[in-house]
LUMLUMMAR-718439 format. One record per residue (C-alpha): residue in one letter; x, y, z. Coordinates in steps of 0.25 Angstrom, whole numbers, padded with zeros to 4 digits, always signed. Example, Ala and Ser with C-alpha at 12.3 -4.5 7.8 and 13.67 -1.06 7.14 Angstrom:
REM residues 2
a+0049-0018+0031 s+0055-0004+0029 
//
This chain:
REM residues 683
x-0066-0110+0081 x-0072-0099+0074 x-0070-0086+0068 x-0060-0077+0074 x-0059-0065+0064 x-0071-0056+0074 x-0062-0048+0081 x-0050-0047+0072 x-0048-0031+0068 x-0046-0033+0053 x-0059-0029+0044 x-0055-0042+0035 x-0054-0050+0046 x-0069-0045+0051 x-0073-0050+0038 x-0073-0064+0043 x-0076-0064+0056 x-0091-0070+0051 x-0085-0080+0044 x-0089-0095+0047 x-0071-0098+0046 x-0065-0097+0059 x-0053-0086+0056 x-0043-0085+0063 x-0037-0071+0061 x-0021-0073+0060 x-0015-0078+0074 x-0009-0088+0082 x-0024-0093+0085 x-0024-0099+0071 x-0013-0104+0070 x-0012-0112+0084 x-0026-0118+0079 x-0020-0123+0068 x-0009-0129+0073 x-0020-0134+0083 x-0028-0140+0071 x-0019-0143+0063 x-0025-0134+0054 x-0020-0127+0041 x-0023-0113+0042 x-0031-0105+0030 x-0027-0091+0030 x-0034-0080+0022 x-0030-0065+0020 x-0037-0056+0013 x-0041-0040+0016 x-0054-0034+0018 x-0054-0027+0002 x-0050-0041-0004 x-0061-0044-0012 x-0058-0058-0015 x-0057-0060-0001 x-0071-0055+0003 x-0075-0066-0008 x-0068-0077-0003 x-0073-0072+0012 x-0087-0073+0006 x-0086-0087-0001 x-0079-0096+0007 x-0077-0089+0021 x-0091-0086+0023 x-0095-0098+0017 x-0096-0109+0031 x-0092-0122+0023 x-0082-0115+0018 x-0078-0110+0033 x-0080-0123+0039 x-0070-0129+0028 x-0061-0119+0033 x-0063-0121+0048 x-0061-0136+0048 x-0048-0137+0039 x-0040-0124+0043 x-0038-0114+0050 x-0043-0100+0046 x-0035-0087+0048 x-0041-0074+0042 x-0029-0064+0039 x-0031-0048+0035 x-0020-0047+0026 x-0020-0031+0029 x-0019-0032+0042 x-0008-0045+0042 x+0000-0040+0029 x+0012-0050+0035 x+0002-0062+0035 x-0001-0059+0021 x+0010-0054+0016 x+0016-0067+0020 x+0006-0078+0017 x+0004-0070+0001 x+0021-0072+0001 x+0018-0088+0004 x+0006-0088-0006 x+0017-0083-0017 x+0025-0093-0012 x+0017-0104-0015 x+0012-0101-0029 x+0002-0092-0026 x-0001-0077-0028 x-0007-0074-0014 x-0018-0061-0016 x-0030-0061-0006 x-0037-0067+0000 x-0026-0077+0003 x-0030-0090+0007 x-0018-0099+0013 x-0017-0111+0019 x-0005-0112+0031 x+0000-0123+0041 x-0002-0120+0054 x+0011-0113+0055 x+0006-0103+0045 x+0015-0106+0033 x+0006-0108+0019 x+0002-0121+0012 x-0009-0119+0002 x-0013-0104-0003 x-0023-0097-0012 x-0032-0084-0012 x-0047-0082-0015 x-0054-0097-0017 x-0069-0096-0022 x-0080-0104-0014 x-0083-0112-0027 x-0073-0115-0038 x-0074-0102-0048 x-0065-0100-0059 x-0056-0111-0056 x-0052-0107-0041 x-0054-0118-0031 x-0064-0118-0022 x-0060-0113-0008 x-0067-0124-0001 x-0059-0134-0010 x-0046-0126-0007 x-0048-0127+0007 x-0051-0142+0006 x-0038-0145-0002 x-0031-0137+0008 x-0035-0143+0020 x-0033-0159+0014 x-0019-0155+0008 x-0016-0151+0025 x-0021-0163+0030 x-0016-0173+0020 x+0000-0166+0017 x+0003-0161+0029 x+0017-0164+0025 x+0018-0156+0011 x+0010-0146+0018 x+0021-0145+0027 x+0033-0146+0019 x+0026-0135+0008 x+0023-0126+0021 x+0040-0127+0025 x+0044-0124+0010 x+0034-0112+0010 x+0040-0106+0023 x+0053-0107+0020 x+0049-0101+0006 x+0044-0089+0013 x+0056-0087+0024 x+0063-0087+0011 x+0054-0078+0004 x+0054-0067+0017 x+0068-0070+0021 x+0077-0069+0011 x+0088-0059+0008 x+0081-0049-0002 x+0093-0043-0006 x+0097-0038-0021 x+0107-0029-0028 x+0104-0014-0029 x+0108-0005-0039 x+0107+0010-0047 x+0096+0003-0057 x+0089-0004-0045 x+0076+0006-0043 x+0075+0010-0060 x+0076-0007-0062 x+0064-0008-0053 x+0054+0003-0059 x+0058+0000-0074 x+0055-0017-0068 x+0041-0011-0061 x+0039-0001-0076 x+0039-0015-0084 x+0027-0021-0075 x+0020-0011-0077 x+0007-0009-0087 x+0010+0003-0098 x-0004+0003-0103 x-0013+0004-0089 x-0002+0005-0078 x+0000-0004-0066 x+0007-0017-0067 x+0006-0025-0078 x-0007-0036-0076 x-0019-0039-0073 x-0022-0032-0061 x-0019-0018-0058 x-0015-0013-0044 x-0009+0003-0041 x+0004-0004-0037 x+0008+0008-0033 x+0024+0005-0027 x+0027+0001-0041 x+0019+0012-0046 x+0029+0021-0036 x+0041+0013-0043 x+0039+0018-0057 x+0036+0033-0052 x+0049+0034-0044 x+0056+0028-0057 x+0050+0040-0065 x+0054+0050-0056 x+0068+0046-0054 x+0070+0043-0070 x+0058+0051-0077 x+0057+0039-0086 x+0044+0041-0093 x+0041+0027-0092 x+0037+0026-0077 x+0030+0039-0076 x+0021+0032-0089 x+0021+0019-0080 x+0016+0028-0069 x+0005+0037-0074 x-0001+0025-0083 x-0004+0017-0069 x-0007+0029-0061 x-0017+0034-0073 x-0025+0019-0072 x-0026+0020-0056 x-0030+0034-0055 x-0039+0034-0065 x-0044+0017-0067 x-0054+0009-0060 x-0043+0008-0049 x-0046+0022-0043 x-0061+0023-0037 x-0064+0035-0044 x-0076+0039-0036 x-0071+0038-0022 x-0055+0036-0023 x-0044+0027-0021 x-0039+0015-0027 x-0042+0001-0028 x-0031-0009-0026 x-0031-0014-0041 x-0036-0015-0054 x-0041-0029-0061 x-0037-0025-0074 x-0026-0019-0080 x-0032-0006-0084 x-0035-0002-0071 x-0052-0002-0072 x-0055-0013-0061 x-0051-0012-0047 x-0051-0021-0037 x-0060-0012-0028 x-0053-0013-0015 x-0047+0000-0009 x-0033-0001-0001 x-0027+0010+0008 x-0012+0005+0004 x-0015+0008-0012 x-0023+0022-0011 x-0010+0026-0002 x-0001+0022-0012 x-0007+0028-0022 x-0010+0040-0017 x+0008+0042-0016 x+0008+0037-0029 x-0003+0048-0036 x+0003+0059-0026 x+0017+0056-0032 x+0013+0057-0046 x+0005+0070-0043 x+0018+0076-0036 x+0024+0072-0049 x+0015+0078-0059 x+0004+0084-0053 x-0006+0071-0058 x-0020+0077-0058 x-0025+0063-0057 x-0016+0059-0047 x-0020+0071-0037 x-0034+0068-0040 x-0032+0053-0035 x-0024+0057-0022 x-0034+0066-0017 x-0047+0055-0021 x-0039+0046-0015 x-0034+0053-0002 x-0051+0055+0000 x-0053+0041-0002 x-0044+0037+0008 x-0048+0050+0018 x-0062+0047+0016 x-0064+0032+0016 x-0052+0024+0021 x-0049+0032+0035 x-0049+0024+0047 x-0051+0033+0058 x-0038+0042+0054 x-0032+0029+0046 x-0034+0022+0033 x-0042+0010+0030 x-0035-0001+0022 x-0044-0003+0011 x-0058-0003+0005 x-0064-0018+0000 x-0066-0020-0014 x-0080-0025-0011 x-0095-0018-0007 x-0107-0028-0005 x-0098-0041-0008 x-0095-0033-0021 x-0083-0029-0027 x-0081-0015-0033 x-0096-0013-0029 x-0095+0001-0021 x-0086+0005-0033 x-0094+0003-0047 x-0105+0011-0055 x-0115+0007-0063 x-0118+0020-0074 x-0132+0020-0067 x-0125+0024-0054 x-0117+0035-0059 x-0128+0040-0066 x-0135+0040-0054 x-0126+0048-0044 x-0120+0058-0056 x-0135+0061-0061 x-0133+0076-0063 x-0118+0077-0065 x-0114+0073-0081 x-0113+0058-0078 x-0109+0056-0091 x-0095+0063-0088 x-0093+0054-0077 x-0096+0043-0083 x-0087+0047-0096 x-0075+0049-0087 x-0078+0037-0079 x-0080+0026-0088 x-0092+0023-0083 x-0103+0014-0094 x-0116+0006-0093 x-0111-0007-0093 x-0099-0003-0082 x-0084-0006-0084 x-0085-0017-0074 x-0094-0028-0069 x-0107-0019-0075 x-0101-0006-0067 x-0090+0004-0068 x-0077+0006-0063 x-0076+0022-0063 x-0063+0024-0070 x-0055+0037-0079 x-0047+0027-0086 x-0051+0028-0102 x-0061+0038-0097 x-0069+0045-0107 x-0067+0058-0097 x-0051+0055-0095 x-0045+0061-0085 x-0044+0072-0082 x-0057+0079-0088 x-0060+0096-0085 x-0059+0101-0074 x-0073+0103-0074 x-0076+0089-0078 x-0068+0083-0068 x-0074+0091-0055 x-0088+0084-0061 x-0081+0069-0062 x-0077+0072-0048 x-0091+0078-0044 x-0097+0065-0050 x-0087+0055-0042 x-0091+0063-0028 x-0106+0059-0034 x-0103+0045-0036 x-0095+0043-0021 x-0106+0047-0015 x-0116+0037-0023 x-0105+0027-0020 x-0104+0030-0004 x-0117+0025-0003 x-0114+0012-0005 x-0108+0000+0001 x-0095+0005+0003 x-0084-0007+0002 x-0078-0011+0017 x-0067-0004+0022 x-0055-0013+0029 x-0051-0001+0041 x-0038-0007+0045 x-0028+0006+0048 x-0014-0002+0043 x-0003+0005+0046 x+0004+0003+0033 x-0007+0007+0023 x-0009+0018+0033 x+0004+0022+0030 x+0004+0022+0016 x-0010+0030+0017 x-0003+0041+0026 x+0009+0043+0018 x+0001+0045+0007 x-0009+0054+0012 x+0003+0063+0019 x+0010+0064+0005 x-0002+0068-0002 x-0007+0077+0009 x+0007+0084+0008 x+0009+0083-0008 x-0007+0087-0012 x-0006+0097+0001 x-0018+0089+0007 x-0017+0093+0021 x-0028+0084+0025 x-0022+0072+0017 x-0010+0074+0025 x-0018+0076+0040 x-0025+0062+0037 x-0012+0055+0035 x-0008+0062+0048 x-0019+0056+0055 x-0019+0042+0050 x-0003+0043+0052 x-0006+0045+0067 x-0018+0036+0067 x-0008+0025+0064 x+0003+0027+0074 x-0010+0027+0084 x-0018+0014+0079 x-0007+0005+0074 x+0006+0010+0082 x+0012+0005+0094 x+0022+0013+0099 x+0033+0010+0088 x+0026-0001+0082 x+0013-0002+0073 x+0001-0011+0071 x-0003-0015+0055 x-0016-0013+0057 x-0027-0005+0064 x-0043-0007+0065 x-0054-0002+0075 x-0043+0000+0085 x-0037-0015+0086 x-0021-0015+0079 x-0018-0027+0071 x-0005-0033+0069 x+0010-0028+0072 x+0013-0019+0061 x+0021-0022+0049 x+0032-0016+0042 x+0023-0013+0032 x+0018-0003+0045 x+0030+0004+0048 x+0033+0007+0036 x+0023+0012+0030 x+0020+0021+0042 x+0033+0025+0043 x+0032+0031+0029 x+0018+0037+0032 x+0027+0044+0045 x+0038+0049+0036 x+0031+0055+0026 x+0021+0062+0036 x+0035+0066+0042 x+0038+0072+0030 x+0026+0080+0026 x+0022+0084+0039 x+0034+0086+0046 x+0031+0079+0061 x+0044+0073+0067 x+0034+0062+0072 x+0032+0055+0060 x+0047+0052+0057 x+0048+0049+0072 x+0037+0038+0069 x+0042+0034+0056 x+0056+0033+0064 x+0050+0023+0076 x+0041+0014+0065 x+0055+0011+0059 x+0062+0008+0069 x+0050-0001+0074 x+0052-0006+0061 x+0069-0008+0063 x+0067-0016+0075 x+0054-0025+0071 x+0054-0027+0056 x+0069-0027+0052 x+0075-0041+0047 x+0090-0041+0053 x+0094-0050+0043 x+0090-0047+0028 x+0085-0033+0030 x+0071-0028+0027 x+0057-0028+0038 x+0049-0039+0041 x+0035-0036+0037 x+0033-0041+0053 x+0038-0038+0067 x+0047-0045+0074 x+0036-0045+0085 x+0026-0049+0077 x+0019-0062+0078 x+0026-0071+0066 x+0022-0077+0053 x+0028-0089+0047 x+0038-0079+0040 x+0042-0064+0045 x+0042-0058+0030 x+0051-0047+0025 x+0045-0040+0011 x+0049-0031+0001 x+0035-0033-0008 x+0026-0022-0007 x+0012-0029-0003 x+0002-0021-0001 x+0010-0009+0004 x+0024-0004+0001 x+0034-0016+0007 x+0038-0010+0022 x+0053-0012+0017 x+0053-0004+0005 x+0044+0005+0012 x+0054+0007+0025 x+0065+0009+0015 x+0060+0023+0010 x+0058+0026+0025 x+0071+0023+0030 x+0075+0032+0020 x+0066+0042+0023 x+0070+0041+0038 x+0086+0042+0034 x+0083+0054+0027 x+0075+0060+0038 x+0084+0057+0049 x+0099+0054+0042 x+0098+0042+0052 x+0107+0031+0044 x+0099+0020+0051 x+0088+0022+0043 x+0095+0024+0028 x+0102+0009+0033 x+0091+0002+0035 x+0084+0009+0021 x+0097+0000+0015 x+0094-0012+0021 x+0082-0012+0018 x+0082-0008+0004 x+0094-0020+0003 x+0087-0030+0009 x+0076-0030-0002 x+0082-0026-0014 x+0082-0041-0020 x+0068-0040-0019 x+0065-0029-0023 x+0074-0031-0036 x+0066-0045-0038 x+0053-0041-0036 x+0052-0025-0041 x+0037-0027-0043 x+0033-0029-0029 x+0045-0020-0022 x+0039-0007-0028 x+0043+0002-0015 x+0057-0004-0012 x+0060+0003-0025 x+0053+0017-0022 x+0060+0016-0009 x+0073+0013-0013 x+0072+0024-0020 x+0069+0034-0008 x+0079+0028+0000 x+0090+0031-0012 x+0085+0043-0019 x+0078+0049-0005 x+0075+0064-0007 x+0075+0073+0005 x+0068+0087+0002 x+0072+0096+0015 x+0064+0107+0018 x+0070+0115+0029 x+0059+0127+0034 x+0047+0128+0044 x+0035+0122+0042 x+0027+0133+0042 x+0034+0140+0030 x+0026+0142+0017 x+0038+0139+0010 x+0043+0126+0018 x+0028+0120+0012 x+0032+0126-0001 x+0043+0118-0002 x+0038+0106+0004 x+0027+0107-0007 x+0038+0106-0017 x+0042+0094-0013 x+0031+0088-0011 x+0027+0092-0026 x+0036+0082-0032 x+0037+0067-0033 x+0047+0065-0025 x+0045+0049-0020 x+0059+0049-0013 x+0058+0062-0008 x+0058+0067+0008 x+0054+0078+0013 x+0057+0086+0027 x+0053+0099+0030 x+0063+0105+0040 x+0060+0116+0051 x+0072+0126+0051 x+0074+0125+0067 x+0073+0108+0065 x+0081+0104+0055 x+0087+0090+0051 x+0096+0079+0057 x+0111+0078+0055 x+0115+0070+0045 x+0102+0073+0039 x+0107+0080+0023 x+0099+0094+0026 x+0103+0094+0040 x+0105+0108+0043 x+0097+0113+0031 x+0091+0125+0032 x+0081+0136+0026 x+0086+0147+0019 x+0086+0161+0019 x+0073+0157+0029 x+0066+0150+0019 x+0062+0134+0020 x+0070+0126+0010 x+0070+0113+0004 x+0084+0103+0001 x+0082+0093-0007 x+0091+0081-0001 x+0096+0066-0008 x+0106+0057-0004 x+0111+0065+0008 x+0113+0080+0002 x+0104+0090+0000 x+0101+0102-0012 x+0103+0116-0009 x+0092+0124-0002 x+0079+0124-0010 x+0070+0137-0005 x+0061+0138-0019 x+0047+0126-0018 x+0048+0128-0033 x+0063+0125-0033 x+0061+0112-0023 x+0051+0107-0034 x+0061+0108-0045 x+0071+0103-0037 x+0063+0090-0035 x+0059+0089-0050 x+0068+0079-0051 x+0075+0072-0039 x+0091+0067-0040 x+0090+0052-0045 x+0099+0045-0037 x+0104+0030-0040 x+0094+0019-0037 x+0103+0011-0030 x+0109+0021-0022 x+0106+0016-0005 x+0101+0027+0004 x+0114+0034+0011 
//
């Protein structure tokens, strides 16, 4: 035996390859050897930014009587939970279910059926601040296999049948009028009124939650969630969160005031985020939030592509450091601003002697001397200053990138990047999101089918549902902004793929797997969102979209199936189904703003640009050609221009307003969009 990790395609895999364990990646190899063997089998995820993994890597993985502990007693599988979402999604769902609260790395211990015994997560080498020793777990471990093999057993069967009924049960529940208001004012109550975020420790963006109390203002204009909104946007955008020097977010905080991040970059949050600042903007025209979108769109533009793809994240750690390619001693601000009023950026910065963290500084606005926003003048020098002090920080060690393309937090970065292109009139935002749309379908698809994930040429697992649906937003919304028939013909095909692949026959709702995919101990069917938006709530929102763009009852059908088959969930645990609210709503309350008028016309952009000036989250927009029109059945079939001049008609709930020729009078129009009843199912 020895380790198999040296041609696996997954950068965290590559990590390992050197080390004295023999991994397995995950397969029927490893198993077979431990049923061979007799063998439990120890398997770890983690993800190329975890920095607790790369500590655990170092410690014990490195460390050979560490290894040959591992090598004689189990049998080591090595998982990427980035590229094998289901495989972590699945064994996090049976660390909950044994007491535990999962996080990464995860370290679990499973027969050689692959059904979990013993579980944990980072173990030091030596015993520190009362965590075992992982040499002594793993001794514990392995005599607890050999000595019980029948409560082994027994506890295995009860933790199986606990996670069939865990992923197979009916998920079903009572909807009604105060279903969508219940959740936000539910969600409002967790959150923090003095810093933002969700109430605790930690602080991450959070941002399908976030999108929950923004819809509820704009539907009820209830003080209150605009307060909840702006007070956790402010902390992000302008906290220890945000990378002020080069852009982007971290994924959290470790405090509640949003100072300390957990340096780690991930494609998935920026995208999100990026909807959620260009959302607010169109709302309120948010300096801050413009300001973040465009640093943030350079960030990704200039560090993150993959050929014409996103990377899935940057690691939290530089030279076995964490945080070091990110923090300033006030010598070396000194040093690259010499010449350029240092002091200004060090007042608005929050930058001191002794550091605000670990001897250095975290640059952060919050409780800035120089709040936000300073002069004109003054804030032209600060962003002078931070070109100054990217440059200093480019020479060194940069943290490793993970350059997986994954289809899903393409897709997130693709919608995002199209939206804001169209909304900020960024044509070369929206060209990017053009190429990396396309870049997709070429790496990862497969005639109708896609692959998870994409690196130096080699495709990974069979995609997800994750996949399709992310994708299949990314399509739609490039259909919308751009106006190519190819896109909704692709979004179209992904869902039928999805149809006939993902669907559960019986209680309703996608399996995260294919029905051609090699199986785990249990085929799982989730309404959590865990990283990204959950595929379910997701594809409700896009069978919606496609109803309204086609009139095709097939797809408004399956959008109440869905939204059914989860709706006891959803009503049980709010705080972690953020999108199946957001989509409910777009399915019930789904706006179509028509503009029928060529393409080329001055004012057929002038009215598109109204649209897309307001926050309009449920909102669709198609933009008509005289000579093409739309299909029977469709509410603006036979619409027309008037008095040859492009108008707009804004349609809901299968009727649509009178013609609308005036951009400015589109814009008042949408000021306030008609509420319609929560509960209401799409017709």
């Amino acid at each position: 035996m020895s380790n198999q990790l040296a041609n696996e395609s997954s950068p965290y895999l590559l990590l390992h390859k050197d080390n004295p364990v023999h991994w397995y990646p995950w397969g029927r190899e490893a198993f077979q050897e431990a049923e061979t063997a007799n063998k439990p089998i120890l398997l770890s995820i983690g993800y190329t930014a975890c920095h607790w993994c790369h500590v655990m890597n170092h410690e014990s993985f490195e460390d050979a009587a560490t290894a040959a502990q591992m090598n004689e007693h189990f049998v080591n599988v090595k998982v990427d939970r980035e590229e094998r979402p289901d495989i972590d999604q699945l064994y996090q769902a049976a660390a909950n279910a044994m007491g535990h609260g999962g996080g990464w790395p995860l370290t679990i211990f499973l027969t050689p059926k692959g059904v979990p015994f013993w579980v944990g997560t980072y173990s030091p080498k030596e015993e520190r601040l009362g965590m075992t020793p992982f040499k002594t777990v793993l001794d514990q471990v392995s005599k607890i296999y050999k000595e019980q093999p029948q409560p082994i057993a027994e506890g295995a069967d009860r933790l199986l049948q606990q996670l069939n009924t865990l992923f197979g049960r009916d998920m079903r529940g009572p909807i009604d009028n105060t279903f969508l208001d219940t959740a936000a004012i539910r969600i409002g109550q967790r959150y923090d009124i003095f810093f933002g975020g969700t109430t605790g420790q930690m602080k991450f963006p959070s941002v399908t939650l976030l999108e929950v109390l923004w819809r509820a203002f704009l539907r009820s204009g209830a003080p209150q969630f605009m307060q909840l909104v702006s007070t956790t946007l402010d902390n992000m955008l302008l906290g220890g969160l945000y990378d002020h020097i080069g852009g982007g977010f971290s994924r959290y905080c470790t405090d509640e005031r949003w100072t300390v991040p957990h340096f780690e970059k991930m494609l998935y949050d920026n995208a999100m985020i990026v909807d959620m600042m260009t959302a607010v903007w169109q709302f309120n025209r948010n300096e801050l939030c413009r300001a973040r979108v465009e640093e943030t769109i350079t960030w990704m533009l200039r560090d993150m592509k993959v050929e014409d793809a996103f990377a899935s994240s940057l690691d939290a750690d530089s030279e076995g450091e964490e945080g070091k390619y990110y923090l300033w001693t006030e010598a070396e601000i000194d040093a690259a601003l010499m010449g350029t009023f240092v002091q200004k950026f060090k007042t608005a910065y929050n930058v001191r002697r002794e550091g605000n963290f670990e001897g250095k500084n975290i640059l952060l606005r919050l409780n800035s001397g120089a709040p936000f926003p300073q002069s004109e003048a003054d804030e032209a020098l600060l962003k002078k200053q931070r070109e100054l002090l990217l440059a200093a920080r480019q020479q060194r060690v940069a943290p490793m990138r993970d350059d997986k393309v994954l289809a899903d937090w393409n897709g997130l970065a693709i919608a995002a990047l199209a939206n804001a292109g169209a909304v900020f009139q960024k044509t070369d935002w929206t060209v990017a999101a053009i190429k990396a749309f396309d870049f997709v379908v070429k790496a990862l698809g497969d005639g109708d089918r896609l692959h998870h994930a994409w690196l130096n040429g080699k495709r990974g697992a069979l995609g997800f549902a994750d996949d399709y649906a992310h994708m299949i937003r990314a399509a739609l919304v490039l259909w919308e902004l751009v106006g190519d028939k190819r896109y909704l013909d692709q979004a179209k095909k992904w869902t039928v793929t999805l149809n006939e692949h993902y669907w559960d026959n019986m209680l309703g709702g996608y399996y995260t797997t294919s029905d051609d995919s090699d199986p785990l101990i249990v085929r799982a069917r989730m309404l959590f969102d865990q990283p990204v938006p959950s595929a379910n709530s997701t594809m409700i929102a896009q069978l919606a979209r496609l109803y309204q763009a086609t009139g095709e009852q097939a797809y408004a059908q399956r959008a109440d199936q869905l939204f059914q088959a989860f709706a006891g969930e959803a009503a049980r645990a709010f705080v972690s189904t953020g999108s199946y609210f957001s989509a409910i709503e777009t399915a019930v309350a789904g706006l179509q703003i028509v503009v029928v008028g060529p393409i080329t016309n001055p004012k057929t952009h002038e009215l598109t640009a109204a649209v897309l000036g307001r926050s309009l989250p449920n909102r669709l927009l198609i933009v008509v050609s005289p000579e093409e029109g739309l299909p029977e059945g469709h509410p603006a079939h036979g619409k027309a221009m008037i008095n040859g001049q492009p108008a707009a008609y804004i349609c809901q709930r299968g009727t649509c307003s009178a013609p609308i020729t005036n951009p400015v009078a589109l814009s008042q129009a949408l000021q306030l969009p008609v509420r319609v009843p929560p509960g209401q199912r799409p017709q």
